[in-house]
C-alpha positions in Angstrom: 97.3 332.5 -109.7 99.6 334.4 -111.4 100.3 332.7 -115.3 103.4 331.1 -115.8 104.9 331.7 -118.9 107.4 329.3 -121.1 109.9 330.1 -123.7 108.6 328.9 -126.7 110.0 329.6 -130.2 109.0 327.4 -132.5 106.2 325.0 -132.5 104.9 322.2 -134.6 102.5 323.7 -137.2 99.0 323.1 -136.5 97.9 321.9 -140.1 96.9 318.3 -139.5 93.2 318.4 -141.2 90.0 316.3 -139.3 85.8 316.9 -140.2 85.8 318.4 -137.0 84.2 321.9 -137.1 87.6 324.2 -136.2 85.2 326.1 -133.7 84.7 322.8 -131.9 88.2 321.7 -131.1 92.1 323.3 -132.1 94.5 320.3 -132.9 97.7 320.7 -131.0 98.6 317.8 -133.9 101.8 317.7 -136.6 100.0 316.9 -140.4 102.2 313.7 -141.2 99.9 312.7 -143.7 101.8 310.9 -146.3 105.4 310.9 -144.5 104.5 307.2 -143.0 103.5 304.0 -144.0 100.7 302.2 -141.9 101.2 298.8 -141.1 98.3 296.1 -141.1 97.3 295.0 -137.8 99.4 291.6 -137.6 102.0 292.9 -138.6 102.1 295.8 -136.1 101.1 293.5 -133.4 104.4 291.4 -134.0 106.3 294.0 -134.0 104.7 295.8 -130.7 105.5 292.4 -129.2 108.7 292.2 -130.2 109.7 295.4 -128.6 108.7 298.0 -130.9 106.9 301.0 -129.5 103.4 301.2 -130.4 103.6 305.1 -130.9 106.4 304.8 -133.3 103.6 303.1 -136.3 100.1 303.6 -137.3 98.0 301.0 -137.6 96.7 300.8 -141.3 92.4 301.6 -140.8 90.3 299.9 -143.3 86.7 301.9 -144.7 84.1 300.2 -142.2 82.5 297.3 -143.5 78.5 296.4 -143.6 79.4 294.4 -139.9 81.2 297.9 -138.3 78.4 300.1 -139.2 75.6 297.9 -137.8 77.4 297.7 -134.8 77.8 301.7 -135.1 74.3 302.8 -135.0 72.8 299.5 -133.0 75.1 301.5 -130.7 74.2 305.0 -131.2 70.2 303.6 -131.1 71.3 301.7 -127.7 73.3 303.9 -125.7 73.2 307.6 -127.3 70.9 308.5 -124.5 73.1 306.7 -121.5 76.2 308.8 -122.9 74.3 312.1 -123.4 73.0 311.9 -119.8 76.9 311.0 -118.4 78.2 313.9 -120.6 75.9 316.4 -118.8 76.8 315.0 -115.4 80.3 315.5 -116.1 80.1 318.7 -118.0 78.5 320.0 -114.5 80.9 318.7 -112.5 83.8 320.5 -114.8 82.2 324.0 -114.7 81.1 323.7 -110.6 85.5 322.9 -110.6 86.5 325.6 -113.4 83.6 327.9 -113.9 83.6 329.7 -116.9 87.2 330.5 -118.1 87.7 326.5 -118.3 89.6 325.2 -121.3 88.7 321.9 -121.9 91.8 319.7 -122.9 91.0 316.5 -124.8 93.6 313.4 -125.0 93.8 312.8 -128.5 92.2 310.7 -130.5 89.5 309.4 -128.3 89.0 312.1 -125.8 88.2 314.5 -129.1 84.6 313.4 -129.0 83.9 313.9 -125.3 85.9 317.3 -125.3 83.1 318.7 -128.0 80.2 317.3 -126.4 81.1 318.7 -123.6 82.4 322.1 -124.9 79.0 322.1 -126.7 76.6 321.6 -123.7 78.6 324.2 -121.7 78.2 326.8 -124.2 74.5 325.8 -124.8 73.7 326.0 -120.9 75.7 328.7 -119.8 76.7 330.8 -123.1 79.7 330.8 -122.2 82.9 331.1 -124.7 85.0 327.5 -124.0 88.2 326.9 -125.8 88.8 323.2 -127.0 92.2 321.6 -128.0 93.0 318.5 -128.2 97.2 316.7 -127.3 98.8 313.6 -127.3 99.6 311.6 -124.5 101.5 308.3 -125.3 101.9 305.6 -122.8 105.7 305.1 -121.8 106.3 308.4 -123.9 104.0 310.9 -121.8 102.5 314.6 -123.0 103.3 316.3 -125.9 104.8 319.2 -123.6 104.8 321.5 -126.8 101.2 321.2 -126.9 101.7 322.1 -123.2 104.0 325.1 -123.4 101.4 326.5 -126.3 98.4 326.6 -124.4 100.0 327.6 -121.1 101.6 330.8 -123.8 97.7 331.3 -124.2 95.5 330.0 -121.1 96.0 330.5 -117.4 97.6 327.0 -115.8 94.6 326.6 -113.1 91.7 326.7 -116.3 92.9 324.0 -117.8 90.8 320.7 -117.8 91.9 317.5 -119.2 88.9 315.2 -120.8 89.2 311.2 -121.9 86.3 309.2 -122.9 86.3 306.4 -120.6 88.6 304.9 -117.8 90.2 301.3 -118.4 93.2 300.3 -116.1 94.3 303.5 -115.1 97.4 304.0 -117.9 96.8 307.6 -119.5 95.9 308.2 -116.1 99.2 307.7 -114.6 100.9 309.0 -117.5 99.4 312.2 -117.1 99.5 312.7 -113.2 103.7 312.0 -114.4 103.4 314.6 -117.2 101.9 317.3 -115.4 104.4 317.3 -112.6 106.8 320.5 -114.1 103.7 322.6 -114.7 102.7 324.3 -111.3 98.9 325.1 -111.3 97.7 322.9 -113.9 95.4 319.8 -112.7 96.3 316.7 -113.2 93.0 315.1 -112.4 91.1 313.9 -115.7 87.2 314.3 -116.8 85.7 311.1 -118.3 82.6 310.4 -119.5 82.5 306.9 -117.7 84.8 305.7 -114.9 84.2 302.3 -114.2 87.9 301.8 -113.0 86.7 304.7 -110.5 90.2 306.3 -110.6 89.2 310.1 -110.9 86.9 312.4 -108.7 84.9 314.1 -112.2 83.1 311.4 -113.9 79.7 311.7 -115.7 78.8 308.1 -114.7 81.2 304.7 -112.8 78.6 302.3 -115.4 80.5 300.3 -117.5 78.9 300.7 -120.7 79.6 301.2 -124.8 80.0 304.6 -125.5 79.0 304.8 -129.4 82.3 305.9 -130.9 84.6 302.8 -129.7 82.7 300.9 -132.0 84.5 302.9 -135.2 88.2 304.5 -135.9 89.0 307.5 -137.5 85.8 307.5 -139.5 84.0 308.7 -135.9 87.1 310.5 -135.0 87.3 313.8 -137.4 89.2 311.4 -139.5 92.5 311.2 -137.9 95.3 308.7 -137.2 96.0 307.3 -133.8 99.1 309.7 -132.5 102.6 309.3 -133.3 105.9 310.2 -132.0 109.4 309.2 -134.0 112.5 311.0 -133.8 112.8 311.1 -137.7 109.3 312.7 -138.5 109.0 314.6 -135.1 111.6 317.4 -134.5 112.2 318.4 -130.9 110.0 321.8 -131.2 107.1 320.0 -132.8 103.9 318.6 -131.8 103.3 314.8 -131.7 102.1 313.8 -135.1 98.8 312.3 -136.5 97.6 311.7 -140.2 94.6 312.6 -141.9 92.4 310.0 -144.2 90.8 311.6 -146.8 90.1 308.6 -148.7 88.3 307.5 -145.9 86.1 310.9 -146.7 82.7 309.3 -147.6 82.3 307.4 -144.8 83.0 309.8 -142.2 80.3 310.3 -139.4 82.4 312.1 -137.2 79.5 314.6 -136.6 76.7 312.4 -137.0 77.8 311.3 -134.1 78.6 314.7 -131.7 74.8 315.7 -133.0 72.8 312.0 -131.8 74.6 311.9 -128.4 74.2 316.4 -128.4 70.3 316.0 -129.2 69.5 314.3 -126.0 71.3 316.9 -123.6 69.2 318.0 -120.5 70.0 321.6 -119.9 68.2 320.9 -116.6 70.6 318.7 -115.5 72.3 319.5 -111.9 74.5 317.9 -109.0 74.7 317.9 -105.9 78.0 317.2 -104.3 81.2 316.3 -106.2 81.9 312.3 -105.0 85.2 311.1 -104.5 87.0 308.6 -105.8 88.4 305.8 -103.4 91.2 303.4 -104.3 88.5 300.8 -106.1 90.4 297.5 -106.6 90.5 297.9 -110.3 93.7 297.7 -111.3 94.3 295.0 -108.5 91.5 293.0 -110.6 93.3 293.1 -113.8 96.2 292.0 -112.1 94.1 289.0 -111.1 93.0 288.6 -114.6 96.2 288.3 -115.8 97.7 285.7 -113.3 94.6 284.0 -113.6 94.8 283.3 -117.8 99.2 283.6 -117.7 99.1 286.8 -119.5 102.5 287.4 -119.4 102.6 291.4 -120.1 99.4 293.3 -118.7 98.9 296.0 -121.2 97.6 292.8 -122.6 94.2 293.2 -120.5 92.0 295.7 -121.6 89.4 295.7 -119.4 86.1 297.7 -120.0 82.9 297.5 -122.8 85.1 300.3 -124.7 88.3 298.8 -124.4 87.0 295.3 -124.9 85.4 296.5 -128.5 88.8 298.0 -129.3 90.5 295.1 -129.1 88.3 293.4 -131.1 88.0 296.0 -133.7 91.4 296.8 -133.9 93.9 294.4 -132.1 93.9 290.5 -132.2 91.4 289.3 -129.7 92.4 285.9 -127.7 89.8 285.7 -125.4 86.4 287.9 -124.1 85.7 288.0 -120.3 82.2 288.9 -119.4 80.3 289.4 -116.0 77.4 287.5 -117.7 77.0 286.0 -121.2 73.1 286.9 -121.2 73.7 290.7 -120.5 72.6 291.6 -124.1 71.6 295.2 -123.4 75.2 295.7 -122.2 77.6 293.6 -124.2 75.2 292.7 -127.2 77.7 294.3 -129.8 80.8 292.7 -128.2 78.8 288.9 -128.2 78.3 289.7 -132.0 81.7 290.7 -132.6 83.4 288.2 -131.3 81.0 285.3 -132.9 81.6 286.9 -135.9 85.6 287.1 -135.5 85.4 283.3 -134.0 86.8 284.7 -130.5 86.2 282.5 -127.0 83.8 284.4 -125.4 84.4 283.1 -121.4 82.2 283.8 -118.2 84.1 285.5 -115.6 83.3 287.4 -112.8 84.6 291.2 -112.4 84.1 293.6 -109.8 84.3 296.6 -111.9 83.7 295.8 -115.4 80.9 294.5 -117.7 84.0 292.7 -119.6 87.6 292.5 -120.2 89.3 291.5 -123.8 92.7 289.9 -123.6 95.1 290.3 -126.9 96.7 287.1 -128.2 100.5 287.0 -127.8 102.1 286.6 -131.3 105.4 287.2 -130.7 106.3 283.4 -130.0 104.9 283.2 -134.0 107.5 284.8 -135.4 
C-alpha cells in the first residue's frame, strides 16, 4: 500500500523526559512539567463529578509508601511469570499480523510497559529493528492525531500496531476504532497483554489477572504523568501533554520492572492459529453491575484485577466485587488493599472478571 502522506508543519516538541531507555520507546508527549498544578485525589474526583474533564488535571502522585511497594513486588514475585508468558503470546501474534517492519504503538501511560516488552522480545527472537512510540488517547477526547500525522510522515499506515496493557470495559477500545477512522490503512484493532473483556482478536492471554505495574503510578511508568489535553497549555499543532516527576527520581523502578517480566521470556514460544474474538457479554455485564448497585454513571465500574487496583490506588473506592473472596492467588493484593483502605469487599459473581471496583460518587458531597 502506497504511504499516505499529511501536511504537517509544526509539531509539539518531543522533550517530555521518562527513565525509559530512548532506544526503548519515542514519546509523542508535550513536556508540561511545571506549567500545571496537580490536584489531590478528592479534590479531582469532585470536580470529575461535577462535570470537569478528567484529561483537563493531573492527579497529584504521592512517593509509594512501605504498603504500595509490598504490594509491588508480592506482585512481580506472583505474576512476573503469568505476564512474561502472555507477552510472548501476543508478541507472536503481532509479528505473524505485521512481520518485521511493525511499529509497535503504545497508548500512553499504561500501554508504555507492554509496548517495550514486547519491542524487546521481538528484537531478541527475530533481530529485527522495531520502532516504539508511545500517544495519547483520552476518553471523550480521542487520539492525539499529531502524534498520528508524525508517525504516518515516518512509517507506512499498514505497520502500524497499537498496544494497551489490559482490556477493561471496552472504552480506549472504542475510542480508538473512532480515531482511526480518517487514516486509511492503519489498524484499528489493539494488542493487549490480557483481554478478559475479550474485545480484540491479538491477545497474549483472555485470564483476568494482575499485571505487576497496576499496582504503582508513575514510579513503574518511566516517571510520567497521566496525559493531558487543555486548550491553554496545548496549542492546536502540539502533542497531548504529560509531566515528568523528578522528585519522584529515587523511587523509580520503571526498569526494574521491564527486566523481571523480560527475564522469563521463552524465545521458543509459538502459535498456532490467531483466535477470534466473539461479542463476549462484557460490557453487557457491567451494565448489569451498574443497575444492580444504582451506579448512576458507568465509567464508575471498573471492572478487571488491573482496573480494580487502580481504583483503589488511585481513585476513591466504594465497593470491591469479587468472583470469590478466597481466590488469594488472584486477588490477594486487592483483599489487602481494600482492608487496609477500610473498603466493602462484596461476593459477586462475574462472567468475565476476577473482580470489579466501583468508585464512590462524591459529587452529592459538595
Amino acid at each position: 500500500m502506497r504511504k499516505q502522506k499529511y501536511k504537517f508543519d509544526k509539531v509539539g516538541k518531543i522533550t517530555v523526559r521518562s527513565t525509559y531507555k530512548p532506544e526503548d520507546v519515542t514519546m509523542l508527549l508535550k513536556d508540561i512539567t511545571g506549567q500545571v498544578e496537580p490536584l489531590p485525589t478528592e479534590v479531582r474526583e469532585k470536580m470529575i463529578q461535577r462535570g470537569k474533564h478528567y484529561s483537563e488535571m493531573l492527579p497529584l502522585e504521592y512517593e509509594p509508601t512501605e504498603k504500595y511497594i509490598r504490594e509491588y513486588k508480592s506482585a512481580i514475585s506472583d505474576y512476573s511469570e503469568m505476564t512474561a508468558r502472555a507477552v510472548c503470546i501476543v508478541a507472536e501474534k503481532i509479528f505473524r499480523l505485521k512481520g518485521k517492519d511493525v511499529v509497535i504503538v503504545s497508548i500512553a501511560r499504561s500501554g508504555i510497559p507492554a509496548g517495550i516488552l514486547i519491542k524487546r522480545y521481538l528484537e531478541k527472537k527475530y533481530s529485527v529493528s522495531v520502532s516504539h512510540y508511545t500517544v495519547s488517547i483520552i476518553r471523550g477526547r480521542g487520539i492525539d492525531h499529531n502524534a498520528m500525522k508524525h508517525m504516518l510522515n515516518i512509517h507506512k499506515a499498514e505497520n502500524l500496531q497499537f498496544v494497551d496493557g489490559w482490556t477493561g470495559k471496552g472504552a480506549i477500545l472504542k475510542e480508538l476504532k473512532k480515531g482511526l477512522s480518517r487514516y486509511p490503512g492503519v489498524s484499528n484493532e489493539m494488542a493487549v497483554i490480557a483481554d478478559p473483556a475479550r474485545i480484540t482478536n491479538i491477545w497474549g492471554t483472555l485470564d483476568d489477572f494482575l499485571i505487576p505495574s497496576s499496582c504503582l503510578n508513575s514510579t513503574v511508568s518511566g516517571l510520567i504523568s497521566r496525559t493531558f489535553l487543555r486548550d491553554d497549555i496545548i496549542g492546536k499543532d502540539d502533542f497531548h501533554g504529560a509531566i515528568y516527576y523528578k522528585n519522584f527520581e529515587k523511587s523509580d523502578v520503571s526498569q526494574e520492572f521491564i527486566d523481571s517480566i523480560e527475564k522469563y521470556f521463552d524465545t521458543e514460544t509459538s502459535i498456532e492459529d490467531l483466535v477470534t474474538s466473539t461479542n463476549s457479554g462484557a460490557i453487557e455485564e457491567v451494565q448489569k453491575i451498574a443497575d444492580e448497585f444504582d451506579v448512576r454513571d458507568i465509567n464508575f465500574v471498573k471492572p478487571g484485577v488491573g482496573e480494580t487496583t487502580r481504583v483503589l490506588l488511585r481513585r476513591i473506592p466504594w465497593k470491591i466485587l469479587v468472583n470469590d473472596i478466597n481466590d488469594t492467588k488472584h486477588i490477594g493484593p486487592i483483599l489487602r488493599l481494600a482492608k487496609e483502605k477500610g473498603v466493602e469487599v462484596v461476593e459477586y459473581p462475574m462472567a468475565f472478571y476476577r473482580s470489579c471496583g466501583i468508585i464512590k460518587e462524591l459529587a452529592a458531597d459538595v
